[in-house]
N, C-alpha and C positions, 0 to 999 in steps of 0.2 A: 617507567613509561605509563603502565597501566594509573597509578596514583596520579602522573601529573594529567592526563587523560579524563580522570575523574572530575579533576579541582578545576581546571580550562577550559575543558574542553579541547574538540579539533579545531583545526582552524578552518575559518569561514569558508573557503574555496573548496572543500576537502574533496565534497563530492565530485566536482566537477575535476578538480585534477585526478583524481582516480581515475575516472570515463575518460578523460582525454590521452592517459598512459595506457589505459586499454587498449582505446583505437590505434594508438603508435602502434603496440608490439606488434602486429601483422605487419607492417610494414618495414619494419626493424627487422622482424624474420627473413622478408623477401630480399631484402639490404643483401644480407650476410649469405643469403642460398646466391643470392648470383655472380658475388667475392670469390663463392669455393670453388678448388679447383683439385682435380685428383681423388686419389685414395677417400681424403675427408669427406667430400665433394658426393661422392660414390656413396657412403653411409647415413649420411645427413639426408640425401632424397630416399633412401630406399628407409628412413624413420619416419619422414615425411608420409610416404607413402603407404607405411603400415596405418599411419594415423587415419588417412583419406576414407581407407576400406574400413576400419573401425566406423570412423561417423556416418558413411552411406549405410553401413548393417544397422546403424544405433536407429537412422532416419526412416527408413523402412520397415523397420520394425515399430515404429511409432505408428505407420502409413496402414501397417496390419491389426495394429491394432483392435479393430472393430468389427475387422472379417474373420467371420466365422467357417469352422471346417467342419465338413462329417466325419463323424468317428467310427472306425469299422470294426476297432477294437470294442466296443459296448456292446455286451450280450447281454440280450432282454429275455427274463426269465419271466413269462405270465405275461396274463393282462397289463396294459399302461394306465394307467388315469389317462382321464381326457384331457387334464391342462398339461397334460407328456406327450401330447401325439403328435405334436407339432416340432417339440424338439427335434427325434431324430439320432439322438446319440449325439449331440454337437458338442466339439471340442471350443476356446476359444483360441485365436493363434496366440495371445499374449494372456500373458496371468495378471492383466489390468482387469478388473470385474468392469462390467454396466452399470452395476449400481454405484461405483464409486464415480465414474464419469456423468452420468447423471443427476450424481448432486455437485459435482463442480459445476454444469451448466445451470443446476438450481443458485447453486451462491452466483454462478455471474450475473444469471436475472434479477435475483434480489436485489443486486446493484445497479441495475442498468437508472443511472440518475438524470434528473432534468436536465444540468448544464455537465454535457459529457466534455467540454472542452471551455477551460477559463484563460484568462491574459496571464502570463510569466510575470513576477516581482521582481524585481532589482532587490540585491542587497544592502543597497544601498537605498532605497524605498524605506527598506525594508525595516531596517538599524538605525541608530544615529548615535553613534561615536562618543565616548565618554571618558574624558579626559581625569586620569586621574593621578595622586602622588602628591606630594610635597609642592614639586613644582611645574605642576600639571603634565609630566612628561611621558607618561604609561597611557596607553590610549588602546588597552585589551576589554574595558567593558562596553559595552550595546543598551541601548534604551529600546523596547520595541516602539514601534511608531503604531501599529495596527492593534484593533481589538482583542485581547484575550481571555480566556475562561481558567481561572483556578480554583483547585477544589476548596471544600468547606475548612480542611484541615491544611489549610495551606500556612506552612511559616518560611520565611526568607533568610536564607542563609548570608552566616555573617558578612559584613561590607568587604573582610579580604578575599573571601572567597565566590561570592555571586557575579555572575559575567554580564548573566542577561536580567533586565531592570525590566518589568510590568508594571506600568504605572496605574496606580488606586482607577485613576479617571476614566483608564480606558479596558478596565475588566467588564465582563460583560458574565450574567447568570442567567436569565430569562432571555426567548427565545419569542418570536410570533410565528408560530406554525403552522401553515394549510393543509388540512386537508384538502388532495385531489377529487376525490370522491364525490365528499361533504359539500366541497365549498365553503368551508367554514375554515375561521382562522380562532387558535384559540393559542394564548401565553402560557408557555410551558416553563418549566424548570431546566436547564442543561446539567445533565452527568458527565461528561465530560464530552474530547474532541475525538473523534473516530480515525479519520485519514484527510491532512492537510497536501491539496495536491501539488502542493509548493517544489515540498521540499520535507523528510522526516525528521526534520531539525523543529521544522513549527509545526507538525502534530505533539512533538515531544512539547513544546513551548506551550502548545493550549493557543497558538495566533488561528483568529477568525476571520479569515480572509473570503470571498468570493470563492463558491463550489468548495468549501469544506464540508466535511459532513461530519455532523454533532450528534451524539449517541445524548434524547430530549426524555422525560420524566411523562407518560401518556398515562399513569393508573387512574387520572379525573374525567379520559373520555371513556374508561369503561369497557375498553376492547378485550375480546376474548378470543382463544384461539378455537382450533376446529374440534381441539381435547375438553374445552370448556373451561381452560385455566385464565385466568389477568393477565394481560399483560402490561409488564411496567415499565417497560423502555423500547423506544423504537427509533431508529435511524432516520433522521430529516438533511436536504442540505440547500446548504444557506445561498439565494439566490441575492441577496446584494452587496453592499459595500457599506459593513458596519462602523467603520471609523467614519466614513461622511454623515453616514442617517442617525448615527447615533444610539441605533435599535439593530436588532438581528431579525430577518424576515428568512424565512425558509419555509419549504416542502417537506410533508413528509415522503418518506419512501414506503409504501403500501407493496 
């Protein structure tokens, strides 16, 4: 399975039937709890029920998280520093640190991008169908229709085995990039695709769709960080629709 997995791929629908089995089984569950009757009936809620008091403790404890308790076990021997006086002996309720919370809220900022929400593609937009064999009767390869980015070292695997076709015309490598700041727009280089919000079928593919975000080649503006170091890539995302214009326009992300 794993090999034919490899050569194939899944199939096209894959994610979405996943999510739709997900959403069934609640309800498949609730089927079968209101079927029982008796003895069975009896064990199956009181499993239920172990589970219920499980996830209220899981949720609550997520909810405590961030509330801090005083600790009456901490014996202060001596003077405190003064950046200690505030503590107090505080325990935390959970053994999540601050600092590790604090830079998730850092990475979510860093993200927070221009177009938080784009239009949904068909896969059928998306694809277009490639009829293959002897006599035309296999119909498992895809053409993209939409813009792509592949790298410098890209080679294309043999005709038996390639599903998905990138065509020469509609690869894309250079990018026009704003600066917010600047107001300046200047033509970058693209490193590759960051997160396609399609679907991670076209970040893996390199498709340049509307609200992608392209990880762009920035060592020719010069920017430095607060350490004094270059920096040479930074995160832009693409505010139009590069199969029409023909070009890729994007923001960076500052």
């Amino acid at each position: 399975m794993e090999e034919h997995r490899k050569r194939h791929g899944r199939r096209m629908d894959h994610e979405e039937r996943k999510r739709k089995r997900t959403a069934r089984e609640a309800h498949k569950a609730s089927a079968e709890a209101q079927k029982m009757f008796g003895h069975k009936a009896k064990l199956h809620h009181a499993k239920r029920h172990a589970e219920k008091v499980q996830m209220k403790k899981t949720l609550k404890a997520h909810d405590e998280s961030n509330v801090k308790q005083k600790d009456d076990g901490a014996v202060k021997e001596g003077a405190l520093p003064t950046y200690l006086l505030d503590r107090e002996g505080q325990k935390d309720a959970k053994a999540l640190s601050t600092a590790v919370k604090d830079r998730r809220k850092d990475r979510a900022a860093k993200y927070s991008v221009p177009l938080p929400k784009v239009r949904g593609i068909a896969e059928e937009e998306m694809f277009k169908v490639i009829k293959t064999g002897k006599h035309k009767g296999k119909s498992w390869k895809r053409m993209v229709n939409k813009a792509t980015f592949v790298g410098e070292g890209f080679t294309r695997k043999p005709v038996k085995l390639e599903r998905f076709i990138r065509p020469m015309g509609l690869r894309m490598t250079k990018a026009n990039v704003t600066h917010p700041e600047l107001k300046t727009t200047f033509q970058l280089p693209i490193l590759g695709v960051k997160k396609n919000p399609q679907s991670p079928l076209y970040t893996s593919l390199g498709v340049l769709t509307k609200g992608t975000i392209v990880e762009v080649n920035v060592s020719e503006l010069g920017m430095v960080t607060t350490g004094g170091k270059v920096v040479w890539s930074k995160y832009a995302q693409i505010t139009n629709n590069p199969e029409n214009d023909g070009c890729i326009n994007s923001v960076l992300l500052v």
